[in-house]
C-alpha positions in Angstrom: -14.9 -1.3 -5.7 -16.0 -0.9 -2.4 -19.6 1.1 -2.2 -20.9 2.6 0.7 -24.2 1.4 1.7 -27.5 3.4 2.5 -28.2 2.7 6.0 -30.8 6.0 6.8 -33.7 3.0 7.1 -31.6 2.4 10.0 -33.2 3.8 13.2 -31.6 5.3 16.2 -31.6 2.0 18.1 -30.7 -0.4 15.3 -27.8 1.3 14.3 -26.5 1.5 18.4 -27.4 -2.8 18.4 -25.9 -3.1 15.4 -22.9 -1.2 16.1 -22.3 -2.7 19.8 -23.0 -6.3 18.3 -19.9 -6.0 15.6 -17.8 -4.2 18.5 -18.3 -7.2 20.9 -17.6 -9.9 18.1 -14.7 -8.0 16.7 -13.5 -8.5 20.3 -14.6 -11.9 21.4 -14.7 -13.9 18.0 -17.9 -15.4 19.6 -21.5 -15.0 18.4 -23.3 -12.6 19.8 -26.7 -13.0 21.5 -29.8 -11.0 22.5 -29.4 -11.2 26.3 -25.8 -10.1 26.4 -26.8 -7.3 24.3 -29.4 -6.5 26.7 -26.4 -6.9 29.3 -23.7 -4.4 27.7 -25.7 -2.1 25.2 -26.8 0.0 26.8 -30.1 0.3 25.8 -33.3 0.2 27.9 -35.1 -2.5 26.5 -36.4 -5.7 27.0 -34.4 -9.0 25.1 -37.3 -9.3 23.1 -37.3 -6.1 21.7 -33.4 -6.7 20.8 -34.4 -10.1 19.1 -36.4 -8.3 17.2 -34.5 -5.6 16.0 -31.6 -8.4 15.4 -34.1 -10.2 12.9 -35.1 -7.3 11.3 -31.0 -6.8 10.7 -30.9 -10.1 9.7 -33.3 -9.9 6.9 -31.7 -6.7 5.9 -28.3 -8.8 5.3 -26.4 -6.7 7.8 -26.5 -10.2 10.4 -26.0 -14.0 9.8 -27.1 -16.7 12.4 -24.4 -19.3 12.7 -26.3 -23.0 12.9 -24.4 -23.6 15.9 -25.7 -20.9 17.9 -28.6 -18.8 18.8 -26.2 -15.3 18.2 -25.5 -13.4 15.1 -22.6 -12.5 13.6 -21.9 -9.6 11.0 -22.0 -10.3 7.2 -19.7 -8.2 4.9 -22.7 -6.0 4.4 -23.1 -5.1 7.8 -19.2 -5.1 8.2 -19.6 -2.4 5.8 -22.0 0.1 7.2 -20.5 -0.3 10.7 -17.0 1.2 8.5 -18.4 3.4 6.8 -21.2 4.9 9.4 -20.6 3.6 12.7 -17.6 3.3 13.1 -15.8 5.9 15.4 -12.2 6.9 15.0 -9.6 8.3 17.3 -6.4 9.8 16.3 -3.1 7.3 16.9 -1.6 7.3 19.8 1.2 9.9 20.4 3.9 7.1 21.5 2.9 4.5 18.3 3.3 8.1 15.9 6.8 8.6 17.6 7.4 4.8 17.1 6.7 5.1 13.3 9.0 8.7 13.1 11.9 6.6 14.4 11.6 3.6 12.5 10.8 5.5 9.3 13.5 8.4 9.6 14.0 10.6 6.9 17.1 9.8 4.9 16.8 6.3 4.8 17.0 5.5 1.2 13.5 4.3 -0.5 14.5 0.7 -0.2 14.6 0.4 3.4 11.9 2.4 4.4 9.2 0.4 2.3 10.6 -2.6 4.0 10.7 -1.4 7.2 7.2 0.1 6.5 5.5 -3.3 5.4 7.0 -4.7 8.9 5.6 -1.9 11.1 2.0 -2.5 9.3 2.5 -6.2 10.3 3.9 -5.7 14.1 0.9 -2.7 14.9 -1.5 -4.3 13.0 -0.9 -8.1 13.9 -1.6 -8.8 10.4 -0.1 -8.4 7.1 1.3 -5.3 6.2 1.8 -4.5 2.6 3.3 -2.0 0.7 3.8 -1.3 -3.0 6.6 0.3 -4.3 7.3 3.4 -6.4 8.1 3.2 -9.9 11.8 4.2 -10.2 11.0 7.2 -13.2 9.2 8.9 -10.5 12.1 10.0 -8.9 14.9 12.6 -9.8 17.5 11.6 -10.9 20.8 12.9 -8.9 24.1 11.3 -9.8 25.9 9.0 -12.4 29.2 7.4 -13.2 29.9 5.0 -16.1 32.7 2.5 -15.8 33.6 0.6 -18.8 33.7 -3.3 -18.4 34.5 -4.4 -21.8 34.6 -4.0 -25.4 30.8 -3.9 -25.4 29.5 -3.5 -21.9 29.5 -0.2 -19.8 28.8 -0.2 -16.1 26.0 3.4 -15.2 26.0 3.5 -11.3 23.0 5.6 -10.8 22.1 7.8 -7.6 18.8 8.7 -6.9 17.3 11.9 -4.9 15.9 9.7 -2.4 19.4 7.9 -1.8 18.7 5.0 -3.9 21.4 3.3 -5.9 21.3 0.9 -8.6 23.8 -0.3 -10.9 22.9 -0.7 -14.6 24.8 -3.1 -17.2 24.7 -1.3 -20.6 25.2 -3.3 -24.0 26.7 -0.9 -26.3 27.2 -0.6 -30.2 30.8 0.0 -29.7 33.2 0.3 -27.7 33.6 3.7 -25.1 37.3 4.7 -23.6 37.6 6.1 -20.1 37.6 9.1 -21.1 35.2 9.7 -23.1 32.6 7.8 -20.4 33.9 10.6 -18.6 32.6 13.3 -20.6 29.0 11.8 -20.8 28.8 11.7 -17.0 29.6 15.4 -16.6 27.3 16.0 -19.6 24.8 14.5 -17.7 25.2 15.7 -14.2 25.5 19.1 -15.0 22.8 19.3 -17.0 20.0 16.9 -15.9 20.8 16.5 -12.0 17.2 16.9 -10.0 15.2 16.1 -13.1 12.9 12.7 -13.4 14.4 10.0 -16.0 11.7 10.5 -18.8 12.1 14.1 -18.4 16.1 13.5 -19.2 15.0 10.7 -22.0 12.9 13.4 -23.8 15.3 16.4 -23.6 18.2 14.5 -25.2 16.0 13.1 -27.7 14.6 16.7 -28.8 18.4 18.3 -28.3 20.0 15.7 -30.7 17.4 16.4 -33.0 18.0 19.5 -33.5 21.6 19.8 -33.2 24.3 20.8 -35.9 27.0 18.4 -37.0 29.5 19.9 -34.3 27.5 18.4 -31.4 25.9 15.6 -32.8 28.7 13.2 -32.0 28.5 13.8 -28.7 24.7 14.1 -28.6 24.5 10.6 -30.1 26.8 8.8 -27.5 25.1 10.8 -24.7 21.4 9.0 -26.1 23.3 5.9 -26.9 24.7 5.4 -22.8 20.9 7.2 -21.2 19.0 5.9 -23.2 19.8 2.7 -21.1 20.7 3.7 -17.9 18.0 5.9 -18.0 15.4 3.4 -18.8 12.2 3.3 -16.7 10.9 0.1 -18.1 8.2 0.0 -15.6 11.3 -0.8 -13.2 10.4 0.0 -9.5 12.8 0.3 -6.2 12.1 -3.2 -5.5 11.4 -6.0 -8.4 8.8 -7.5 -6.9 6.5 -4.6 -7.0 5.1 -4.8 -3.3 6.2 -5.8 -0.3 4.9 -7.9 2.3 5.5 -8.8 5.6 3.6 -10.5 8.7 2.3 -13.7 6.2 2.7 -16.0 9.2 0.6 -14.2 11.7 -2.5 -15.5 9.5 -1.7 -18.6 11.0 -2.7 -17.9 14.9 -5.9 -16.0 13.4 -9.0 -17.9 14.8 -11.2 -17.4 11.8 -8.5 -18.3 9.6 -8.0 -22.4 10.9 -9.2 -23.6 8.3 -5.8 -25.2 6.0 -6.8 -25.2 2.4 -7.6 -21.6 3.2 -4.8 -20.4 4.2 -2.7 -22.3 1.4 -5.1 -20.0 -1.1 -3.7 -17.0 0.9 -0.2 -17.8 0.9 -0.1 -18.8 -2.7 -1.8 -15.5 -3.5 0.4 -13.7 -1.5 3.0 -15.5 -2.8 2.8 -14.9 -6.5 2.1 -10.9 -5.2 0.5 -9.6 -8.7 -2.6 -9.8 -7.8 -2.0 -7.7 -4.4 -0.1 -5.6 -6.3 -3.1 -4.7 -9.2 -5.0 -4.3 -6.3 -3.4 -1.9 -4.7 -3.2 -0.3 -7.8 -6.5 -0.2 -8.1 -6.4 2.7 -5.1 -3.5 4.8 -6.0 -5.6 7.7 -7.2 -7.9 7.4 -4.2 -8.0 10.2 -1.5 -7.5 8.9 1.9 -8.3 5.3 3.4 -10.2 3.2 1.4 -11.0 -0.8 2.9 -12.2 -3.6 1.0 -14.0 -6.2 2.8 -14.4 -9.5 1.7 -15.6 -10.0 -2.1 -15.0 -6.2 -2.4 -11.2 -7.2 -3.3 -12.1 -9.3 -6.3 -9.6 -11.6 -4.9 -11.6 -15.2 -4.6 -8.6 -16.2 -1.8 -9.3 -12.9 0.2 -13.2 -13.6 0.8 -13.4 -13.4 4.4 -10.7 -10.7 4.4 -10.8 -7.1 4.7 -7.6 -4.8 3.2 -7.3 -1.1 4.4 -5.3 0.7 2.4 -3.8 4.3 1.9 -1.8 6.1 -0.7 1.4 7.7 0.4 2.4 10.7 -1.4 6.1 12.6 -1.6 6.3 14.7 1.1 3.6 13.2 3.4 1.4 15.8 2.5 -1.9 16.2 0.4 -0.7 17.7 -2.6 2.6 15.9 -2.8 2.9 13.7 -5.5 1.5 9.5 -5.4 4.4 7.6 -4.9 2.6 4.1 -4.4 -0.2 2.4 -1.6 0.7 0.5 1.8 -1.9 -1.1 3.6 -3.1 -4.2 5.8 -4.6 -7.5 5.1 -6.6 -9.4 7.5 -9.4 -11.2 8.7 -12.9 -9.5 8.4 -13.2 -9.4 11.9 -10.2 -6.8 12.7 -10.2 -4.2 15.1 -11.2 -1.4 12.2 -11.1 1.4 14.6 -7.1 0.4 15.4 -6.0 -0.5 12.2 -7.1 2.3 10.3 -5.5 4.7 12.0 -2.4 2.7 11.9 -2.4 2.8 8.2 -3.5 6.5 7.6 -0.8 7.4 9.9 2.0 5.1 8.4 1.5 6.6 4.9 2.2 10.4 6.1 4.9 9.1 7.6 6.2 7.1 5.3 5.8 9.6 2.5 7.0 12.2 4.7 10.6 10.1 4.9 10.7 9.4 0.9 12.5 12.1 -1.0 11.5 12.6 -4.3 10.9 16.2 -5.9 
Protein backbone atom coordinates (compact mmCIF):
# COMPACT_ATOMS: atom_id res chain seq x y z
CA UNK A 1 0.00 0.00 0.00
CA UNK A 2 1.27 3.16 -0.67
CA UNK A 3 3.23 4.92 2.42
CA UNK A 4 3.95 8.31 2.71
CA UNK A 5 7.55 9.09 3.20
CA UNK A 6 9.35 11.24 5.99
CA UNK A 7 10.82 14.03 4.05
CA UNK A 8 11.39 16.69 7.33
CA UNK A 9 15.43 15.99 6.69
CA UNK A 10 14.42 17.78 3.72
CA UNK A 11 15.59 21.45 3.96
CA UNK A 12 13.89 24.52 2.64
CA UNK A 13 16.04 24.52 -0.61
CA UNK A 14 16.08 20.78 -1.27
CA UNK A 15 12.59 20.32 -1.19
CA UNK A 16 12.02 23.71 -3.76
CA UNK A 17 15.09 21.71 -6.21
CA UNK A 18 13.52 18.80 -5.79
CA UNK A 19 10.13 19.87 -6.42
CA UNK A 20 11.05 22.19 -9.58
CA UNK A 21 13.32 19.24 -10.95
CA UNK A 22 10.09 16.60 -11.14
CA UNK A 23 7.88 19.69 -12.34
CA UNK A 24 10.23 20.31 -15.40
CA UNK A 25 10.67 16.40 -16.17
CA UNK A 26 7.01 15.76 -15.77
CA UNK A 27 6.86 18.35 -18.54
CA UNK A 28 9.76 17.79 -20.76
CA UNK A 29 10.36 13.94 -20.40
CA UNK A 30 14.05 15.04 -20.54
CA UNK A 31 16.61 14.75 -17.74
CA UNK A 32 17.06 17.43 -15.85
CA UNK A 33 20.44 19.23 -15.10
CA UNK A 34 22.07 21.52 -12.66
CA UNK A 35 22.46 24.66 -14.87
CA UNK A 36 18.88 24.65 -16.10
CA UNK A 37 17.91 24.44 -12.60
CA UNK A 38 20.07 27.31 -11.81
CA UNK A 39 18.19 28.88 -14.95
CA UNK A 40 14.32 28.27 -13.95
CA UNK A 41 14.33 27.62 -10.04
CA UNK A 42 14.40 30.19 -8.80
CA UNK A 43 16.84 30.01 -6.32
CA UNK A 44 19.88 32.29 -5.77
CA UNK A 45 22.59 29.96 -5.95
CA UNK A 46 25.54 28.98 -7.71
CA UNK A 47 25.28 25.47 -10.05
CA UNK A 48 27.55 24.00 -7.78
CA UNK A 49 25.62 24.44 -4.92
CA UNK A 50 22.50 22.73 -6.92
CA UNK A 51 24.88 19.80 -7.93
CA UNK A 52 25.31 19.42 -4.61
CA UNK A 53 22.05 19.40 -3.22
CA UNK A 54 21.05 17.05 -6.42
CA UNK A 55 23.71 14.39 -5.10
CA UNK A 56 22.76 14.62 -1.68
CA UNK A 57 18.99 13.73 -3.20
CA UNK A 58 20.46 11.23 -5.10
CA UNK A 59 21.94 9.34 -2.28
CA UNK A 60 18.74 9.79 -0.41
CA UNK A 61 16.94 7.69 -3.40
CA UNK A 62 14.62 10.62 -4.19
CA UNK A 63 17.02 11.11 -7.83
CA UNK A 64 18.51 8.63 -10.44
CA UNK A 65 21.29 9.66 -12.98
CA UNK A 66 20.44 8.18 -16.33
CA UNK A 67 23.97 6.82 -17.96
CA UNK A 68 23.19 8.78 -20.84
CA UNK A 69 23.19 12.03 -19.36
CA UNK A 70 24.67 14.26 -16.81
CA UNK A 71 20.73 15.20 -15.36
CA UNK A 72 18.60 13.34 -12.93
CA UNK A 73 15.49 12.09 -13.06
CA UNK A 74 12.89 11.18 -10.19
CA UNK A 75 12.77 7.62 -8.69
CA UNK A 76 9.39 6.31 -7.35
CA UNK A 77 10.65 7.41 -4.03
CA UNK A 78 11.05 10.88 -4.94
CA UNK A 79 7.83 10.62 -7.19
CA UNK A 80 6.36 9.96 -3.87
CA UNK A 81 7.26 12.80 -1.61
CA UNK A 82 6.73 15.33 -4.41
CA UNK A 83 2.74 13.69 -4.17
CA UNK A 84 2.43 13.56 -1.10
CA UNK A 85 4.36 16.94 0.20
CA UNK A 86 5.07 19.00 -2.68
CA UNK A 87 2.79 18.77 -4.67
CA UNK A 88 0.35 21.70 -4.93
CA UNK A 89 -3.25 21.30 -6.01
CA UNK A 90 -5.81 23.56 -7.55
CA UNK A 91 -9.42 22.98 -7.85
CA UNK A 92 -10.73 21.76 -11.58
CA UNK A 93 -11.51 24.03 -13.79
CA UNK A 94 -15.12 25.35 -13.76
CA UNK A 95 -15.72 24.48 -17.66
CA UNK A 96 -13.99 20.60 -17.33
CA UNK A 97 -16.65 20.34 -13.88
CA UNK A 98 -19.53 21.44 -16.23
CA UNK A 99 -18.14 19.05 -18.95
CA UNK A 100 -18.30 16.07 -16.51
CA UNK A 101 -22.17 17.31 -15.20
CA UNK A 102 -23.20 16.94 -18.79
CA UNK A 103 -21.70 13.85 -19.74
CA UNK A 104 -22.59 12.21 -16.45
CA UNK A 105 -26.31 13.56 -16.04
CA UNK A 106 -28.33 12.25 -13.47
CA UNK A 107 -30.80 9.64 -14.68
CA UNK A 108 -28.74 7.89 -16.87
CA UNK A 109 -28.99 4.40 -15.71
CA UNK A 110 -25.75 2.86 -13.87
CA UNK A 111 -24.61 1.14 -16.98
CA UNK A 112 -23.98 4.09 -19.07
CA UNK A 113 -22.59 6.30 -16.70
CA UNK A 114 -19.62 4.01 -15.57
CA UNK A 115 -18.90 3.66 -19.27
CA UNK A 116 -19.18 7.07 -20.07
CA UNK A 117 -17.17 7.67 -16.85
CA UNK A 118 -14.14 5.35 -17.70
CA UNK A 119 -14.08 7.39 -21.19
CA UNK A 120 -13.98 10.92 -19.61
CA UNK A 121 -10.97 9.63 -17.24
CA UNK A 122 -9.23 8.53 -20.54
CA UNK A 123 -10.05 11.79 -22.81
CA UNK A 124 -9.09 14.45 -19.60
CA UNK A 125 -6.50 12.45 -18.41
CA UNK A 126 -4.89 11.15 -21.84
CA UNK A 127 -4.46 7.95 -20.19
CA UNK A 128 -6.42 5.15 -19.09
CA UNK A 129 -9.42 5.67 -17.27
CA UNK A 130 -10.78 2.94 -15.18
CA UNK A 131 -13.70 2.32 -13.38
CA UNK A 132 -15.10 -0.65 -11.31
CA UNK A 133 -18.44 -1.35 -11.05
CA UNK A 134 -21.06 -1.69 -8.19
CA UNK A 135 -22.19 -4.88 -7.08
CA UNK A 136 -25.80 -5.23 -8.25
CA UNK A 137 -27.22 -6.20 -4.24
CA UNK A 138 -26.15 -2.77 -3.46
CA UNK A 139 -28.93 -1.33 -5.05
CA UNK A 140 -32.76 -1.16 -4.34
CA UNK A 141 -34.65 -2.98 -5.83
CA UNK A 142 -37.74 -1.22 -7.70
CA UNK A 143 -39.75 -3.20 -10.07
CA UNK A 144 -40.40 -6.91 -11.35
CA UNK A 145 -42.46 -8.87 -13.85
CA UNK A 146 -42.23 -12.65 -14.36
CA UNK A 147 -43.21 -14.08 -17.75
CA UNK A 148 -43.46 -17.72 -18.05
CA UNK A 149 -41.35 -19.32 -21.02
CA UNK A 150 -42.02 -22.92 -20.48
CA UNK A 151 -42.89 -25.76 -18.47
CA UNK A 152 -39.72 -25.16 -16.37
CA UNK A 153 -38.34 -21.74 -17.16
CA UNK A 154 -39.72 -18.34 -15.89
CA UNK A 155 -38.57 -15.10 -17.38
CA UNK A 156 -38.02 -12.06 -13.91
CA UNK A 157 -37.43 -8.64 -15.73
CA UNK A 158 -35.94 -6.75 -12.91
CA UNK A 159 -35.86 -2.85 -12.51
CA UNK A 160 -33.49 -1.22 -10.48
CA UNK A 161 -33.60 2.28 -8.48
CA UNK A 162 -30.92 3.54 -10.51
CA UNK A 163 -32.81 2.60 -13.85
CA UNK A 164 -30.98 -0.48 -14.48
CA UNK A 165 -32.64 -3.47 -16.12
CA UNK A 166 -31.69 -6.90 -16.32
CA UNK A 167 -33.56 -9.91 -17.36
CA UNK A 168 -33.13 -13.11 -15.34
CA UNK A 169 -33.89 -16.81 -16.64
CA UNK A 170 -35.24 -18.81 -13.73
CA UNK A 171 -35.14 -22.76 -13.67
CA UNK A 172 -38.11 -23.80 -11.69
CA UNK A 173 -39.24 -27.04 -9.83
CA UNK A 174 -42.50 -26.95 -11.59
CA UNK A 175 -44.39 -25.38 -13.60
CA UNK A 176 -46.06 -21.49 -12.81
CA UNK A 177 -49.43 -20.33 -14.89
CA UNK A 178 -49.84 -16.73 -15.78
CA UNK A 179 -51.64 -16.02 -13.18
CA UNK A 180 -50.25 -17.10 -10.47
CA UNK A 181 -46.64 -15.30 -11.76
CA UNK A 182 -48.96 -12.62 -11.43
CA UNK A 183 -49.63 -12.75 -7.90
CA UNK A 184 -45.86 -13.17 -6.94
CA UNK A 185 -45.01 -9.91 -8.78
CA UNK A 186 -47.62 -7.84 -6.90
CA UNK A 187 -46.47 -9.73 -3.71
CA UNK A 188 -43.26 -8.53 -4.38
CA UNK A 189 -43.72 -4.98 -5.47
CA UNK A 190 -45.89 -4.06 -2.93
CA UNK A 191 -44.03 -5.24 -0.35
CA UNK A 192 -40.27 -5.02 -1.03
CA UNK A 193 -40.15 -2.04 -3.73
CA UNK A 194 -37.00 0.41 -2.48
CA UNK A 195 -35.43 -2.33 -0.36
CA UNK A 196 -31.80 -3.92 -1.37
CA UNK A 197 -31.96 -7.74 -2.75
CA UNK A 198 -30.51 -9.39 0.43
CA UNK A 199 -32.64 -7.37 2.51
CA UNK A 200 -35.83 -8.96 0.36
CA UNK A 201 -33.88 -12.51 0.37
CA UNK A 202 -33.76 -12.44 4.24
CA UNK A 203 -37.37 -11.13 4.88
CA UNK A 204 -39.00 -13.92 2.83
CA UNK A 205 -36.81 -16.37 4.34
CA UNK A 206 -37.80 -15.37 8.06
CA UNK A 207 -41.69 -14.64 6.90
CA UNK A 208 -42.00 -18.27 5.41
CA UNK A 209 -40.55 -19.48 8.44
CA UNK A 210 -42.88 -18.45 10.52
CA UNK A 211 -45.89 -18.59 8.64
CA UNK A 212 -49.14 -20.84 9.17
CA UNK A 213 -50.27 -23.43 6.67
CA UNK A 214 -52.74 -20.73 5.10
CA UNK A 215 -49.77 -18.69 3.66
CA UNK A 216 -47.19 -21.06 3.31
CA UNK A 217 -48.14 -22.00 -0.28
CA UNK A 218 -47.77 -18.84 -1.39
CA UNK A 219 -44.73 -17.98 0.84
CA UNK A 220 -42.97 -20.97 -0.77
CA UNK A 221 -43.49 -20.01 -4.48
CA UNK A 222 -42.70 -16.37 -3.62
CA UNK A 223 -38.90 -17.88 -2.18
CA UNK A 224 -38.97 -20.41 -4.97
CA UNK A 225 -39.22 -17.37 -8.06
CA UNK A 226 -36.74 -14.49 -5.52
CA UNK A 227 -34.77 -16.58 -4.49
CA UNK A 228 -33.41 -16.49 -8.07
CA UNK A 229 -34.17 -13.39 -9.45
CA UNK A 230 -33.13 -12.01 -6.49
CA UNK A 231 -29.77 -13.53 -6.46
CA UNK A 232 -26.76 -11.27 -5.82
CA UNK A 233 -24.18 -13.89 -6.58
CA UNK A 234 -21.45 -11.36 -6.47
CA UNK A 235 -23.20 -10.25 -9.90
CA UNK A 236 -22.32 -6.51 -10.73
CA UNK A 237 -23.96 -3.87 -13.38
CA UNK A 238 -21.36 -4.93 -15.77
CA UNK A 239 -19.75 -8.74 -15.89
CA UNK A 240 -16.53 -7.79 -16.24
CA UNK A 241 -16.23 -6.00 -12.99
CA UNK A 242 -14.32 -2.78 -14.19
CA UNK A 243 -14.29 -0.83 -16.99
CA UNK A 244 -11.63 0.50 -18.99
CA UNK A 245 -11.14 2.79 -21.58
CA UNK A 246 -8.14 4.84 -23.23
CA UNK A 247 -5.80 1.41 -23.53
CA UNK A 248 -4.39 2.74 -26.80
CA UNK A 249 -3.22 6.04 -25.63
CA UNK A 250 -0.27 4.02 -23.84
CA UNK A 251 0.94 3.59 -27.14
CA UNK A 252 2.02 7.39 -28.08
CA UNK A 253 3.37 7.58 -24.32
CA UNK A 254 7.21 8.39 -24.64
CA UNK A 255 8.29 6.40 -21.65
CA UNK A 256 6.19 3.64 -22.68
CA UNK A 257 8.20 2.61 -26.31
CA UNK A 258 9.39 -0.06 -25.20
CA UNK A 259 7.04 -3.35 -27.00
CA UNK A 260 7.30 -6.24 -24.63
CA UNK A 261 6.16 -3.63 -22.24
CA UNK A 262 3.39 -2.60 -23.37
CA UNK A 263 2.19 -6.26 -24.37
CA UNK A 264 2.52 -6.92 -20.29
CA UNK A 265 0.11 -3.90 -19.98
CA UNK A 266 -2.34 -4.82 -22.40
CA UNK A 267 -2.50 -8.46 -21.36
CA UNK A 268 -2.95 -7.21 -17.80
CA UNK A 269 -5.48 -4.93 -18.71
CA UNK A 270 -6.87 -7.36 -20.63
CA UNK A 271 -7.55 -10.16 -18.37
CA UNK A 272 -8.88 -7.00 -15.87
CA UNK A 273 -8.87 -9.10 -12.43
CA UNK A 274 -5.98 -7.93 -11.28
CA UNK A 275 -7.08 -4.09 -11.85
CA UNK A 276 -10.07 -4.96 -10.55
CA UNK A 277 -8.58 -6.50 -6.86
CA UNK A 278 -6.67 -3.50 -6.99
CA UNK A 279 -9.09 -1.24 -6.99
CA UNK A 280 -10.60 -3.13 -4.45
CA UNK A 281 -7.91 -2.77 -2.49
CA UNK A 282 -9.08 1.19 -2.05
CA UNK A 283 -12.74 0.97 -1.68
CA UNK A 284 -12.71 1.74 1.99
CA UNK A 285 -10.17 4.51 1.47
CA UNK A 286 -11.14 8.19 2.17
CA UNK A 287 -10.32 10.42 -0.74
CA UNK A 288 -7.54 10.08 -3.46
CA UNK A 289 -5.11 7.57 -2.94
CA UNK A 290 -2.15 6.97 -5.93
CA UNK A 291 0.04 4.11 -6.31
CA UNK A 292 3.25 4.68 -8.08
CA UNK A 293 5.17 2.17 -9.56
CA UNK A 294 5.82 -1.21 -7.33
CA UNK A 295 3.23 0.34 -4.93
CA UNK A 296 0.54 -1.52 -7.16
CA UNK A 297 1.87 -4.92 -6.69
CA UNK A 298 1.25 -5.26 -10.25
CA UNK A 299 4.87 -6.46 -11.83
CA UNK A 300 3.38 -5.02 -15.48
CA UNK A 301 2.53 -1.61 -13.85
CA UNK A 302 6.24 -0.89 -12.53
CA UNK A 303 6.82 2.39 -14.11
CA UNK A 304 3.14 3.32 -13.64
CA UNK A 305 1.33 5.40 -11.30
CA UNK A 306 -2.71 4.73 -10.66
CA UNK A 307 -4.78 7.55 -8.87
CA UNK A 308 -7.76 6.45 -7.72
CA UNK A 309 -10.96 7.53 -5.74
CA UNK A 310 -13.99 5.91 -4.33
CA UNK A 311 -17.31 7.22 -5.50
CA UNK A 312 -20.10 6.97 -3.07
CA UNK A 313 -24.23 7.14 -3.64
CA UNK A 314 -25.02 10.50 -3.63
CA UNK A 315 -21.66 12.12 -4.40
CA UNK A 316 -21.29 12.97 -0.98
CA UNK A 317 -19.06 11.89 2.11
CA UNK A 318 -21.37 9.93 3.94
CA UNK A 319 -23.21 8.31 1.05
CA UNK A 320 -22.72 4.87 0.71
CA UNK A 321 -19.27 3.14 -1.43
CA UNK A 322 -20.63 2.15 -4.51
CA UNK A 323 -17.12 1.09 -6.25
CA UNK A 324 -13.53 3.00 -7.33
CA UNK A 325 -12.75 4.85 -10.75
CA UNK A 326 -9.34 5.99 -11.36
CA UNK A 327 -6.37 6.49 -13.94
CA UNK A 328 -3.53 4.56 -15.03
CA UNK A 329 -0.49 5.97 -16.51
CA UNK A 330 3.09 6.50 -16.82
CA UNK A 331 4.96 7.67 -13.65
CA UNK A 332 5.71 10.76 -15.16
CA UNK A 333 1.99 12.18 -15.38
CA UNK A 334 0.98 15.56 -14.78
CA UNK A 335 -0.15 14.65 -10.88
CA UNK A 336 -1.34 18.11 -10.23
CA UNK A 337 -3.95 17.67 -13.44
CA UNK A 338 -4.93 14.32 -13.06
CA UNK A 339 -5.75 14.26 -9.59
CA UNK A 340 -8.16 16.62 -9.57
CA UNK A 341 -9.71 15.12 -12.60
CA UNK A 342 -10.32 11.93 -10.69
CA UNK A 343 -11.44 13.52 -7.25
CA UNK A 344 -13.84 15.42 -9.26
CA UNK A 345 -15.16 12.64 -11.60
CA UNK A 346 -16.12 10.44 -8.49
CA UNK A 347 -18.56 13.24 -6.90
CA UNK A 348 -19.86 13.48 -9.99
CA UNK A 349 -20.23 10.37 -10.91
CA UNK A 350 -21.62 9.21 -7.60
CA UNK A 351 -23.75 12.20 -7.54
CA UNK A 352 -25.59 10.75 -11.00
CA UNK A 353 -25.87 7.04 -9.55
CA UNK A 354 -29.14 6.41 -7.70
CA UNK A 355 -29.07 4.05 -5.18
CA UNK A 356 -30.77 4.55 -1.64
Amino acid sequence: MPRKRDDNRLDPRARHLLRSLIGRYIRDGEPVGSQTLARHAGLDVSPATIRNILADLEDAGLLASPHTSAGRVPTPQGYRVFVDSLLQLRPLPDSELARLRHELPVGSGTRALLGNASELLSAMSHFVGVVSVPRREQFAFRHIDFVPLDAQRVLAILVFADNDVQNRIIQTRRPYDGGELERVANYLNHHFAGRPLADIRTTLLRELRAARSEMETRLASTVELAEQALAGDGQSAHSDGVLLAGQTRLMSVQDLSDLDRLRELFETFARKREILQLLERTLRAPGVRIFIGEETGLAPLEGMSLVTAPYRSGGTADGQVLGVLGVIGPTRMAYERVIPVVQAAAEVLGAAIDAP
